[in-house]
PDB file of the backbone (N, CA, C, O) and the ligand in Angstrom, with CONECT records:
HET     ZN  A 101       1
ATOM      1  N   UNK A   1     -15.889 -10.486  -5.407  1.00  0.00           N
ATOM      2  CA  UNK A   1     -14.683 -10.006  -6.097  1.00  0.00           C
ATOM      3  C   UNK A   1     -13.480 -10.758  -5.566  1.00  0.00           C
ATOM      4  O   UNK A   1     -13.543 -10.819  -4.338  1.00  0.00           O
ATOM      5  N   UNK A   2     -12.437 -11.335  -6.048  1.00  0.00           N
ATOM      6  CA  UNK A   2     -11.328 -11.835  -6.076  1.00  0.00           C
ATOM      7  C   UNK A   2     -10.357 -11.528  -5.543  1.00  0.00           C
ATOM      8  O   UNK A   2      -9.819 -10.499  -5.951  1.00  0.00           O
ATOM      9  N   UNK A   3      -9.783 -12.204  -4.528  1.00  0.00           N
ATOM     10  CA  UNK A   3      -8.672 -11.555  -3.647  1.00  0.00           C
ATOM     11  C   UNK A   3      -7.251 -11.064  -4.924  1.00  0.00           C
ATOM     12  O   UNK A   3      -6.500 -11.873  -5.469  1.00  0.00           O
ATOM     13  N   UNK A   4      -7.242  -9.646  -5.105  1.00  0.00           N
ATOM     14  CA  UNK A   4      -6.137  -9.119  -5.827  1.00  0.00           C
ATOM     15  C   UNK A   4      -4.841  -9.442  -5.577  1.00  0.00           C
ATOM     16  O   UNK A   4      -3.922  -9.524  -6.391  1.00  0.00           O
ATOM     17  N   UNK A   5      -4.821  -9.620  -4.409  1.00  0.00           N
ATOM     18  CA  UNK A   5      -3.459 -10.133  -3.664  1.00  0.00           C
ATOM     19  C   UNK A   5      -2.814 -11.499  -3.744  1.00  0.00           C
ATOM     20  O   UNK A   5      -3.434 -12.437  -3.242  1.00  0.00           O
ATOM     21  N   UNK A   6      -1.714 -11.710  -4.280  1.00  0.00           N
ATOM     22  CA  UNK A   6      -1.191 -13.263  -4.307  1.00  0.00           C
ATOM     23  C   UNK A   6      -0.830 -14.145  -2.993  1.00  0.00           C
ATOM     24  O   UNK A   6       0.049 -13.582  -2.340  1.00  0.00           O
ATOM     25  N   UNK A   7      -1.206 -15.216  -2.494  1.00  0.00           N
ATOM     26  CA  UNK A   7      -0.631 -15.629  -1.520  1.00  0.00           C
ATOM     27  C   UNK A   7       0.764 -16.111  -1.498  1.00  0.00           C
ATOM     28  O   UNK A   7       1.354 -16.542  -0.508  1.00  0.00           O
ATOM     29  N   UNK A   8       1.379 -15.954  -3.089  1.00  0.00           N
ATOM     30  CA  UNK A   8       2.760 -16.921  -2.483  1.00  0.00           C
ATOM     31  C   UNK A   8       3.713 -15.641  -2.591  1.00  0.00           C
ATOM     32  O   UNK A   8       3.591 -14.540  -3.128  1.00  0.00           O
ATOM     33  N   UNK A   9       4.828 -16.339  -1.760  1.00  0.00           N
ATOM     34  CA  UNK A   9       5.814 -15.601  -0.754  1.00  0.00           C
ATOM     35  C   UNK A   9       7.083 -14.861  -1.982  1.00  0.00           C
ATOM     36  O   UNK A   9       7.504 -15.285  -3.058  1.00  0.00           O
ATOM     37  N   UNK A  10       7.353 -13.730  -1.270  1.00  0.00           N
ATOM     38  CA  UNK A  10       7.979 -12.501  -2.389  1.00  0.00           C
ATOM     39  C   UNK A  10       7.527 -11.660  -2.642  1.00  0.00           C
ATOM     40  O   UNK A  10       7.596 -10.814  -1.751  1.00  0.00           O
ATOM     41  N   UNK A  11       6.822 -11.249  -3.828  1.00  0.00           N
ATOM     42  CA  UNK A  11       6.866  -9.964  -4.261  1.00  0.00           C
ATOM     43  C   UNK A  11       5.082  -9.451  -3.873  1.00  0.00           C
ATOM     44  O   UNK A  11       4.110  -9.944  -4.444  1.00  0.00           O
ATOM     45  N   UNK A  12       5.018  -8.534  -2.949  1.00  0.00           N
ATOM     46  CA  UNK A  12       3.952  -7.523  -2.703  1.00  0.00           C
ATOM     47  C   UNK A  12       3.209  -6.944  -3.967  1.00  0.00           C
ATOM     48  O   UNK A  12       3.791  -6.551  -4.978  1.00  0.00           O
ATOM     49  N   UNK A  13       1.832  -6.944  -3.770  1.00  0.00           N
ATOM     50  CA  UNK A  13       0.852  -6.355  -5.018  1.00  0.00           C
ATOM     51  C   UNK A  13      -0.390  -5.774  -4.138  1.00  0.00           C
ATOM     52  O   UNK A  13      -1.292  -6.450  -3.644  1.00  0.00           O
ATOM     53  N   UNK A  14      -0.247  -4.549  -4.068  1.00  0.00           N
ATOM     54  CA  UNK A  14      -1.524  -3.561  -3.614  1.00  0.00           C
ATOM     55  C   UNK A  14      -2.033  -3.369  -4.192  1.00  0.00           C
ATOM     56  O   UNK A  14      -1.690  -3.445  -5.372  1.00  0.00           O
ATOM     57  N   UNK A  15      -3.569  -2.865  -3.720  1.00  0.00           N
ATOM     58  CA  UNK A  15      -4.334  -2.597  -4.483  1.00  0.00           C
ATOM     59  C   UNK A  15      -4.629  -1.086  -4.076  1.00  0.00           C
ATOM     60  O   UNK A  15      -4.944  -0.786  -2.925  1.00  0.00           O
ATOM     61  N   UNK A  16      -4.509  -0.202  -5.056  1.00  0.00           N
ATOM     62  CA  UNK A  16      -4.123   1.500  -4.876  1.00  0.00           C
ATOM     63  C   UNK A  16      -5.515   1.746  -6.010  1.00  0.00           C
ATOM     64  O   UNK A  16      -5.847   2.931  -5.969  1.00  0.00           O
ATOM     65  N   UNK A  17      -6.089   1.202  -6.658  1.00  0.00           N
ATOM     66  CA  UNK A  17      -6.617   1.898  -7.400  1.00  0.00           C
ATOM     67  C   UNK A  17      -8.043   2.836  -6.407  1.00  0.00           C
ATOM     68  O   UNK A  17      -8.727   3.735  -6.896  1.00  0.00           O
ATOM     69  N   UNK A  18      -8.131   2.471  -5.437  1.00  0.00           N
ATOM     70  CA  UNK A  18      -9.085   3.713  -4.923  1.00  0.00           C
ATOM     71  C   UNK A  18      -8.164   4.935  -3.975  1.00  0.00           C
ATOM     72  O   UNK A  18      -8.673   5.944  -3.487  1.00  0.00           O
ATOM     73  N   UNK A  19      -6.710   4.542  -3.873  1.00  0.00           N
ATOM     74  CA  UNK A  19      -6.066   5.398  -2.822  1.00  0.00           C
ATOM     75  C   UNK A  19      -6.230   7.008  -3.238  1.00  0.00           C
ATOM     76  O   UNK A  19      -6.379   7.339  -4.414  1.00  0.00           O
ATOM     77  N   UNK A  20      -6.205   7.549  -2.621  1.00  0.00           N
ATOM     78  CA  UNK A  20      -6.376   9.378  -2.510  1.00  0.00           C
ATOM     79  C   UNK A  20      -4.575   9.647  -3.538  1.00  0.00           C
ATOM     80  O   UNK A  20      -3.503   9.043  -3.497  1.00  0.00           O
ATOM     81  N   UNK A  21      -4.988  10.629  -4.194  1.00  0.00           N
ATOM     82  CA  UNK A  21      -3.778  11.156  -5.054  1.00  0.00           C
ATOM     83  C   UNK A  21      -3.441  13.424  -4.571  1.00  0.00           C
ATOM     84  O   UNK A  21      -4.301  14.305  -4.587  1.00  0.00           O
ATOM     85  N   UNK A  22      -2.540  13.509  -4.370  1.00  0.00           N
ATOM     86  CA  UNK A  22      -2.763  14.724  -4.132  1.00  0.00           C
ATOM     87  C   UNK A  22      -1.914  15.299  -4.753  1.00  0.00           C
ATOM     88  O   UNK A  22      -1.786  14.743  -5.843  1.00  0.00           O
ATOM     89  N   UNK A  23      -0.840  16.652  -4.572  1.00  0.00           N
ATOM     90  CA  UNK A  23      -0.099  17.617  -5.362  1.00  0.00           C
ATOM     91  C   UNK A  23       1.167  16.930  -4.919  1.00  0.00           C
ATOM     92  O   UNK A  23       1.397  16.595  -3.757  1.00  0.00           O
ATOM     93  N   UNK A  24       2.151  16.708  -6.187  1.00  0.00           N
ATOM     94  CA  UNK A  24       3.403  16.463  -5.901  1.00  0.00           C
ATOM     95  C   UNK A  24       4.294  16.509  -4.649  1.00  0.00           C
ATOM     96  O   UNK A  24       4.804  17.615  -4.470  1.00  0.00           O
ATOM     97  N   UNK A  25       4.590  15.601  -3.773  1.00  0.00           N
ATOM     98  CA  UNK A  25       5.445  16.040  -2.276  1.00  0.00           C
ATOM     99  C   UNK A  25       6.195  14.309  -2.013  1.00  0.00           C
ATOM    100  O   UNK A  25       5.947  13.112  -2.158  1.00  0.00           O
ATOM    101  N   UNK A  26       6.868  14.924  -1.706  1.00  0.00           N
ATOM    102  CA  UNK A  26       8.188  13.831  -1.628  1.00  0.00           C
ATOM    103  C   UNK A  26       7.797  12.506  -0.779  1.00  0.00           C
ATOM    104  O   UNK A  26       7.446  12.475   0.401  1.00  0.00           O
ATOM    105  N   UNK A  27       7.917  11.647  -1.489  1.00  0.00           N
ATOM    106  CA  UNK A  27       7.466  10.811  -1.041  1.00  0.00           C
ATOM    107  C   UNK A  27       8.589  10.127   0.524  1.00  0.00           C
ATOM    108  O   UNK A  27       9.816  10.220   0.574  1.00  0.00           O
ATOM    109  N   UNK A  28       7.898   9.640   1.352  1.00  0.00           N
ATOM    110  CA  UNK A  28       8.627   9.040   2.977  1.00  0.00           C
ATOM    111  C   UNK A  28       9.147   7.913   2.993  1.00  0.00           C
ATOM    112  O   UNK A  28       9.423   7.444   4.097  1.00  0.00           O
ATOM    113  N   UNK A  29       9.493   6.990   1.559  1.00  0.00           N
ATOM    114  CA  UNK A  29      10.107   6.303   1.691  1.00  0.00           C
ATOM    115  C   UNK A  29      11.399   6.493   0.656  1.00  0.00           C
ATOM    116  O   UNK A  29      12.483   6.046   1.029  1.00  0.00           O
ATOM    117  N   UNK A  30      11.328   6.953  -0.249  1.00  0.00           N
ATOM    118  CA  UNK A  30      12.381   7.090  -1.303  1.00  0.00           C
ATOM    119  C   UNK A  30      12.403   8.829  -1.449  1.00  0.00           C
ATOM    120  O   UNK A  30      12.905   9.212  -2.506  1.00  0.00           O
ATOM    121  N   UNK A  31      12.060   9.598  -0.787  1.00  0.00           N
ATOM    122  CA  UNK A  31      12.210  10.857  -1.196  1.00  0.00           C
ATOM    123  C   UNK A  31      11.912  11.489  -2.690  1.00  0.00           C
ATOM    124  O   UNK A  31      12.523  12.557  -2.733  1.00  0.00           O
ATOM    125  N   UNK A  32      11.461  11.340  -3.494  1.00  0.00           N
ATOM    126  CA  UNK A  32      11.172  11.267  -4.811  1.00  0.00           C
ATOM    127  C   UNK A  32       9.685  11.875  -5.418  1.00  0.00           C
ATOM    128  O   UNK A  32       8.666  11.185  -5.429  1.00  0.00           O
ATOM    129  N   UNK A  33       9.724  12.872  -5.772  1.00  0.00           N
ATOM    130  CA  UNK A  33       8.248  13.148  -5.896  1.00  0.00           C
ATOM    131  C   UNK A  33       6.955  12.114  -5.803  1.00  0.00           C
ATOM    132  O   UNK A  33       6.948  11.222  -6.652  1.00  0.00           O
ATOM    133  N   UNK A  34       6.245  12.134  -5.188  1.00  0.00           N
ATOM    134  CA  UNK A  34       5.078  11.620  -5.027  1.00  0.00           C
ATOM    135  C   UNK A  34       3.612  12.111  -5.312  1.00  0.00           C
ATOM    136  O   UNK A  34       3.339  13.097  -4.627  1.00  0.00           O
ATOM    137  N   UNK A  35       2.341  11.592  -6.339  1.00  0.00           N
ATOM    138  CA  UNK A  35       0.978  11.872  -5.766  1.00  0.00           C
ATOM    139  C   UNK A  35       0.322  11.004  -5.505  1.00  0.00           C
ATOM    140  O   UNK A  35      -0.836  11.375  -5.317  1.00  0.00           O
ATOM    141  N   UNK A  36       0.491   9.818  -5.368  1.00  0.00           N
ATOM    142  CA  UNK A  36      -0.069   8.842  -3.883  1.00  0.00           C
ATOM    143  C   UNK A  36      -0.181   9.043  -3.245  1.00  0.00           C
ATOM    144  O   UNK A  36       0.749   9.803  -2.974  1.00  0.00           O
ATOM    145  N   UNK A  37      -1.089   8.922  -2.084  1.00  0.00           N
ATOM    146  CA  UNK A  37      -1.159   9.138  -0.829  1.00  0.00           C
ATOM    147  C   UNK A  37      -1.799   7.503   0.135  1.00  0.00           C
ATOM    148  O   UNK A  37      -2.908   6.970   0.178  1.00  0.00           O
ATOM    149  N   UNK A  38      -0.322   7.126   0.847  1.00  0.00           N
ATOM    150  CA  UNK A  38      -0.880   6.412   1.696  1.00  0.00           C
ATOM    151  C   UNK A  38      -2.121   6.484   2.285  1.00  0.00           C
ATOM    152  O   UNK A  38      -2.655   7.455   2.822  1.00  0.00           O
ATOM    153  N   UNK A  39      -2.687   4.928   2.075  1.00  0.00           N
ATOM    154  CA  UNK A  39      -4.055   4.809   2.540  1.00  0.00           C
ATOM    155  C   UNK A  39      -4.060   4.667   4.151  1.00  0.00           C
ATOM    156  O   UNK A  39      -4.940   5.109   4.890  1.00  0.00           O
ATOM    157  N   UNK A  40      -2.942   3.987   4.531  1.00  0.00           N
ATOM    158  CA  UNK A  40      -2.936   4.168   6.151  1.00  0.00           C
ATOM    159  C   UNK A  40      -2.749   5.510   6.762  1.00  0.00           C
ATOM    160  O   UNK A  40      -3.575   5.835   7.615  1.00  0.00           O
ATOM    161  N   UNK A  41      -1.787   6.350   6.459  1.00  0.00           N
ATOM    162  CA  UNK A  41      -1.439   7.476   7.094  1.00  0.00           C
ATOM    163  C   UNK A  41      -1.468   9.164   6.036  1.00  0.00           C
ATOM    164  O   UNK A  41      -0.919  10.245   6.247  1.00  0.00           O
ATOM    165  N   UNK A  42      -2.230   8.759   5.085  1.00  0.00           N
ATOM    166  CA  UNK A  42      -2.670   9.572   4.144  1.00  0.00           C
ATOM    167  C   UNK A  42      -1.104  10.625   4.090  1.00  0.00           C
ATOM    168  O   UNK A  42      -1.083  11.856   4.097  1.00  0.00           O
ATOM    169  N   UNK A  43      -0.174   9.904   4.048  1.00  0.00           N
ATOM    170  CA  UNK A  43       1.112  10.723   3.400  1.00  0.00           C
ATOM    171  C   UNK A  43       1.635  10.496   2.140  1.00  0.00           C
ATOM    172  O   UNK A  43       1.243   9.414   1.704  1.00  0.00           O
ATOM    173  N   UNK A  44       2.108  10.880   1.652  1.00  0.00           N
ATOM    174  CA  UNK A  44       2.867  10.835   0.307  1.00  0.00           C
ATOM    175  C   UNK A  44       4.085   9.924   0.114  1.00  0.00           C
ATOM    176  O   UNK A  44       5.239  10.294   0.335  1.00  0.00           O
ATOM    177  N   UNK A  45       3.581   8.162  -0.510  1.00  0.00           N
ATOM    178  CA  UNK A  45       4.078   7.415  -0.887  1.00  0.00           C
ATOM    179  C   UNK A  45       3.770   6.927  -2.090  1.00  0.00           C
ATOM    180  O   UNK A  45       2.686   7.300  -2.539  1.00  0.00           O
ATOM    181  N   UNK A  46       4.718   5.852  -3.057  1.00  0.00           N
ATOM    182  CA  UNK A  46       4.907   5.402  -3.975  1.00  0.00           C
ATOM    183  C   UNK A  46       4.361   4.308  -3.588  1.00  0.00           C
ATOM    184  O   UNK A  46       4.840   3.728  -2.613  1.00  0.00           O
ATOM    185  N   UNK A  47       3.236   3.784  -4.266  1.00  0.00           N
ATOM    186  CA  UNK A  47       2.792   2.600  -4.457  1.00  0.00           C
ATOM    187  C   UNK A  47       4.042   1.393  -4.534  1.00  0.00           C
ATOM    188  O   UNK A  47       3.949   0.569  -3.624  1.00  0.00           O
ATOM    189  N   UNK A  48       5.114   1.192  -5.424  1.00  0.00           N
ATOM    190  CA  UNK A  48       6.018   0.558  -5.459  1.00  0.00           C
ATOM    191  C   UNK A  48       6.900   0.579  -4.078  1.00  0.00           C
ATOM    192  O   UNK A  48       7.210  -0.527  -3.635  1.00  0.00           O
ATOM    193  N   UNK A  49       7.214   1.423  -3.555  1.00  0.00           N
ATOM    194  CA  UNK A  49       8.041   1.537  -1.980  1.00  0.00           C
ATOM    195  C   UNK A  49       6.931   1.040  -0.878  1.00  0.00           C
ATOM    196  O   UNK A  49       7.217   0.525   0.203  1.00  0.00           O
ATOM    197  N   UNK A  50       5.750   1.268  -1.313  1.00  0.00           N
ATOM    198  CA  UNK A  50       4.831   0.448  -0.316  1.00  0.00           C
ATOM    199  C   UNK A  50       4.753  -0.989  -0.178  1.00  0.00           C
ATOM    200  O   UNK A  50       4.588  -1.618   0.867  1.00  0.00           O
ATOM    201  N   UNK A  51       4.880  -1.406  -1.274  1.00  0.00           N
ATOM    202  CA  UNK A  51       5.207  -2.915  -1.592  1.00  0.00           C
ATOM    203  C   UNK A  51       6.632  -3.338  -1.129  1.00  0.00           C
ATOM    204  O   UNK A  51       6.861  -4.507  -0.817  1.00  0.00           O
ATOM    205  N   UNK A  52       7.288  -2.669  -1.102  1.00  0.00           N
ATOM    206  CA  UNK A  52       9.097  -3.172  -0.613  1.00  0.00           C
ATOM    207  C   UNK A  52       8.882  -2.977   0.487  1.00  0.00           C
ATOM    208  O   UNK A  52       9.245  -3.894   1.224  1.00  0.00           O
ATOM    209  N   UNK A  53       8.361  -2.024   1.028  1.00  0.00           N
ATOM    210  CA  UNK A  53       8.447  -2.030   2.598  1.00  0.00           C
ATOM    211  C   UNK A  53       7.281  -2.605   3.953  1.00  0.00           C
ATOM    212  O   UNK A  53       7.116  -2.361   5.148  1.00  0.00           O
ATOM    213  N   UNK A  54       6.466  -3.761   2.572  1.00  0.00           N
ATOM    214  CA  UNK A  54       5.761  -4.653   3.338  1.00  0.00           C
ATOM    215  C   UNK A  54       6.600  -5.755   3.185  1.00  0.00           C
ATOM    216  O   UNK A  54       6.921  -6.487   4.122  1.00  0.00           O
ATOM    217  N   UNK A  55       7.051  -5.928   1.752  1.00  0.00           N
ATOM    218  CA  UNK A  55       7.916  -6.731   1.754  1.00  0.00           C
ATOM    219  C   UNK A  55       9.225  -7.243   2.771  1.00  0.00           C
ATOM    220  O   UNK A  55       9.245  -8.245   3.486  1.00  0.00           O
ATOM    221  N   UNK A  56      10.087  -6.420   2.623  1.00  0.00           N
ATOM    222  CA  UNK A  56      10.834  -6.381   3.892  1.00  0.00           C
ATOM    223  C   UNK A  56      10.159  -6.126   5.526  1.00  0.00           C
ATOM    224  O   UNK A  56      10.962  -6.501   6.380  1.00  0.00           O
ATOM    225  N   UNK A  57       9.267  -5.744   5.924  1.00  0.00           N
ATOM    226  CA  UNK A  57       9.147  -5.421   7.157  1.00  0.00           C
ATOM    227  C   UNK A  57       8.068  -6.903   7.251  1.00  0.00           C
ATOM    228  O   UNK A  57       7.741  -7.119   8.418  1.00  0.00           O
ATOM    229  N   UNK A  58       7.591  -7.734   6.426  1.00  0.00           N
ATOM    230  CA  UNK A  58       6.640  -8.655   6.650  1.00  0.00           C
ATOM    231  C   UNK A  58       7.588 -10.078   7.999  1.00  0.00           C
ATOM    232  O   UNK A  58       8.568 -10.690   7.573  1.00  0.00           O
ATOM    233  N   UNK A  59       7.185 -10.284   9.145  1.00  0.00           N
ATOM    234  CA  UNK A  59       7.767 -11.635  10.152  1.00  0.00           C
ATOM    235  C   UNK A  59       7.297 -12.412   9.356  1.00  0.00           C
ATOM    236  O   UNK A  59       8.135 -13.039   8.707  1.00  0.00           O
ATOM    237  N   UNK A  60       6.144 -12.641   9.127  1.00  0.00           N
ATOM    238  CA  UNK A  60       5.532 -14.170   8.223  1.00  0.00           C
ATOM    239  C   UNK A  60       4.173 -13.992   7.656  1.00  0.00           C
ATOM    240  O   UNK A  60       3.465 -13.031   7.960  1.00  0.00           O
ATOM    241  N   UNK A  61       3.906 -14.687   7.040  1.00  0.00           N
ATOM    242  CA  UNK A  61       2.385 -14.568   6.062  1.00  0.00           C
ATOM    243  C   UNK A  61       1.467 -13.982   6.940  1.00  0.00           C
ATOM    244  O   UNK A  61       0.599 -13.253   6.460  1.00  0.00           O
ATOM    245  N   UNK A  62       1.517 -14.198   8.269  1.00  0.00           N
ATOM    246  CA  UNK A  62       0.000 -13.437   8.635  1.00  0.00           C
ATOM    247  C   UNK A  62       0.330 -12.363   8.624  1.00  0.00           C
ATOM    248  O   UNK A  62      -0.269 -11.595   7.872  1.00  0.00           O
ATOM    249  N   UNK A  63       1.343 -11.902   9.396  1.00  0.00           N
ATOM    250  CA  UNK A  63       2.041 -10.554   9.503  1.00  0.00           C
ATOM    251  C   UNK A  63       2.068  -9.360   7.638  1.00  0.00           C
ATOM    252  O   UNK A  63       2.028  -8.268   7.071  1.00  0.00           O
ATOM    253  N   UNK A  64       2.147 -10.517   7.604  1.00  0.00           N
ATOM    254  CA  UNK A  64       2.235  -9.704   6.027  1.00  0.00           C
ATOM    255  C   UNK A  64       0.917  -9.935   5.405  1.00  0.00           C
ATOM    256  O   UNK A  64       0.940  -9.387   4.303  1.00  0.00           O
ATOM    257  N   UNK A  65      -0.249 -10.516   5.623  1.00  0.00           N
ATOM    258  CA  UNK A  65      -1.244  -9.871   5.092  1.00  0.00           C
ATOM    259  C   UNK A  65      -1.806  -8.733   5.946  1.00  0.00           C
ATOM    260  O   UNK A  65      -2.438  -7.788   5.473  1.00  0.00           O
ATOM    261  N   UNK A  66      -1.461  -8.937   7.536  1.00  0.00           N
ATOM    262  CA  UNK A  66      -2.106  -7.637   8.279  1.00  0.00           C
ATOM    263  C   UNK A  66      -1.353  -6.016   7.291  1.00  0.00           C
ATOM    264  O   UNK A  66      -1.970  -4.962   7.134  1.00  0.00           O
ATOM    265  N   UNK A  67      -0.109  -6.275   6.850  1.00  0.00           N
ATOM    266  CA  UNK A  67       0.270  -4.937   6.552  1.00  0.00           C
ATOM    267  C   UNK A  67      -0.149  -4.683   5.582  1.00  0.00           C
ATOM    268  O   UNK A  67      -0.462  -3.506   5.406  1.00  0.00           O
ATOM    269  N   UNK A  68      -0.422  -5.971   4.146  1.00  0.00           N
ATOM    270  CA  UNK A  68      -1.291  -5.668   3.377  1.00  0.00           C
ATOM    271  C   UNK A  68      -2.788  -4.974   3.544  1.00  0.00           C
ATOM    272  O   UNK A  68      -2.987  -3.908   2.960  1.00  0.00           O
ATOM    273  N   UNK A  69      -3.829  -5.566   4.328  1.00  0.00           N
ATOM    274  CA  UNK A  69      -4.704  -4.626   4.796  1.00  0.00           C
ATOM    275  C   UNK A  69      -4.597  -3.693   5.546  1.00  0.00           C
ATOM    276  O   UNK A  69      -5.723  -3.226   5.719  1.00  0.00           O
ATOM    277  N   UNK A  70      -3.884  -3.170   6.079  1.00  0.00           N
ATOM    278  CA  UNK A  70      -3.428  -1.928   6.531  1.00  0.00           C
ATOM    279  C   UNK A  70      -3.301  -0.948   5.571  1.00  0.00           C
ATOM    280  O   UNK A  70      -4.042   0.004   5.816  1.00  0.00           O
ATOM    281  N   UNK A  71      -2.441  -0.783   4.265  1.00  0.00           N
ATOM    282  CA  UNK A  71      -1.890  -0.677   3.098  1.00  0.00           C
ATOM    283  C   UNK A  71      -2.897  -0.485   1.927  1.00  0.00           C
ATOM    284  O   UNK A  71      -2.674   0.036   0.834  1.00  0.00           O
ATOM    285  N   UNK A  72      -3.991  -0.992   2.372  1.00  0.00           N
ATOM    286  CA  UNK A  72      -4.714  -1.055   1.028  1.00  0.00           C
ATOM    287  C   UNK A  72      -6.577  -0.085   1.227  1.00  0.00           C
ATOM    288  O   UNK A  72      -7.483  -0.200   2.053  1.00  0.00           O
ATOM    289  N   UNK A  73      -6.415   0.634   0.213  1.00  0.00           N
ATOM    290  CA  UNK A  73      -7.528   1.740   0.868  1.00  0.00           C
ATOM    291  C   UNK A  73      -8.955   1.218   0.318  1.00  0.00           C
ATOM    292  O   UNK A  73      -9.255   0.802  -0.801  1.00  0.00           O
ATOM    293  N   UNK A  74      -9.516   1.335   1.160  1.00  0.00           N
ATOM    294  CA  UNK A  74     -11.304   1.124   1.146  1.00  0.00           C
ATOM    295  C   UNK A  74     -11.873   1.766  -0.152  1.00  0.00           C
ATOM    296  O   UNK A  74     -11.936   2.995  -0.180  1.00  0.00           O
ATOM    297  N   UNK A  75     -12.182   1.240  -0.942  1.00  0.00           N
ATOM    298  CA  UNK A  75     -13.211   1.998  -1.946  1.00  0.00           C
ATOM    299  C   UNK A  75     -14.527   2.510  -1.648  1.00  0.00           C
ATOM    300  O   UNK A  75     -15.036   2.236  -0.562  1.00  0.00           O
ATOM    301  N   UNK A  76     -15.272   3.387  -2.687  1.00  0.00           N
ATOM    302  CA  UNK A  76     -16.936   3.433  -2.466  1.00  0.00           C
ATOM    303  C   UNK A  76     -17.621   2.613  -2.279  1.00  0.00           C
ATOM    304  O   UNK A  76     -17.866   1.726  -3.096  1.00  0.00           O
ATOM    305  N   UNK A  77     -18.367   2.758  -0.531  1.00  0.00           N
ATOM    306  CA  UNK A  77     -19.061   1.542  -0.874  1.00  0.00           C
ATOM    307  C   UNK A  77     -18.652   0.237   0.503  1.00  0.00           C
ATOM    308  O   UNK A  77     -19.415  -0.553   1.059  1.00  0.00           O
ATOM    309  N   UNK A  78     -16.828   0.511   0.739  1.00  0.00           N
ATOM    310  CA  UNK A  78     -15.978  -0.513   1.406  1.00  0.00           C
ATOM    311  C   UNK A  78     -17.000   0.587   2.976  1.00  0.00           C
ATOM    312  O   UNK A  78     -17.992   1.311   3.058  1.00  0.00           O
ATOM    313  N   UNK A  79     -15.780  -0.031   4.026  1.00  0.00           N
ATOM    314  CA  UNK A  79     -15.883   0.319   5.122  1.00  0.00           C
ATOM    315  C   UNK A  79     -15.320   1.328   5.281  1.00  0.00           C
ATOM    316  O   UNK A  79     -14.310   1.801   4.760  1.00  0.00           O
ATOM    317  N   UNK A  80     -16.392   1.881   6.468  1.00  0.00           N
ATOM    318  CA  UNK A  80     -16.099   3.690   6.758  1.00  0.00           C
ATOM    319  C   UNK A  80     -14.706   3.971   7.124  1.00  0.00           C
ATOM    320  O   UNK A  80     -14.348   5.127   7.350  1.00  0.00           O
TER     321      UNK A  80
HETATM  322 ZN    ZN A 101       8.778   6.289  -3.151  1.00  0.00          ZN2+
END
């Protein structure tokens, strides 16, 4: 399967389609209702604010793919 992720520099693209979804709760980066649930810390974020805030918090390409895999949740099947 195909790395979903673009390598060139700018705009962040996760891959959320296996992330956990739960009951409406404000999301920790924009305050704003949320049912995403971060795949790193299983809290209530916006897929889109996850991307800005790899974006901005990325030092340089490696750095910013580690937060990308950090960021991006294991499907059926992925690792435990
Ligand atoms: Zn948000």
């Amino acid at each position: 399967m195909p790395n979903a992720t673009s390598p060139a520099p700018g705009r962040v693209v996760l891959d959320w389609r296996h992330a956990a979804i739960g009951p409406l709760a404000p999301c920790v980066l924009c305050g704003k209702p949320a049912i995403c649930r971060s795949p790193a810390k299983g809290v209530p974020c916006h897929k889109g604010c996850a991307e800005a805030w790899i974006t901005v918090r990325a030092r340089d390409p490696e750095h910013r793919a580690r937060l990308i895999a950090y960021c991006t949740p294991t499907g059926p099947g992925g690792a435990p």
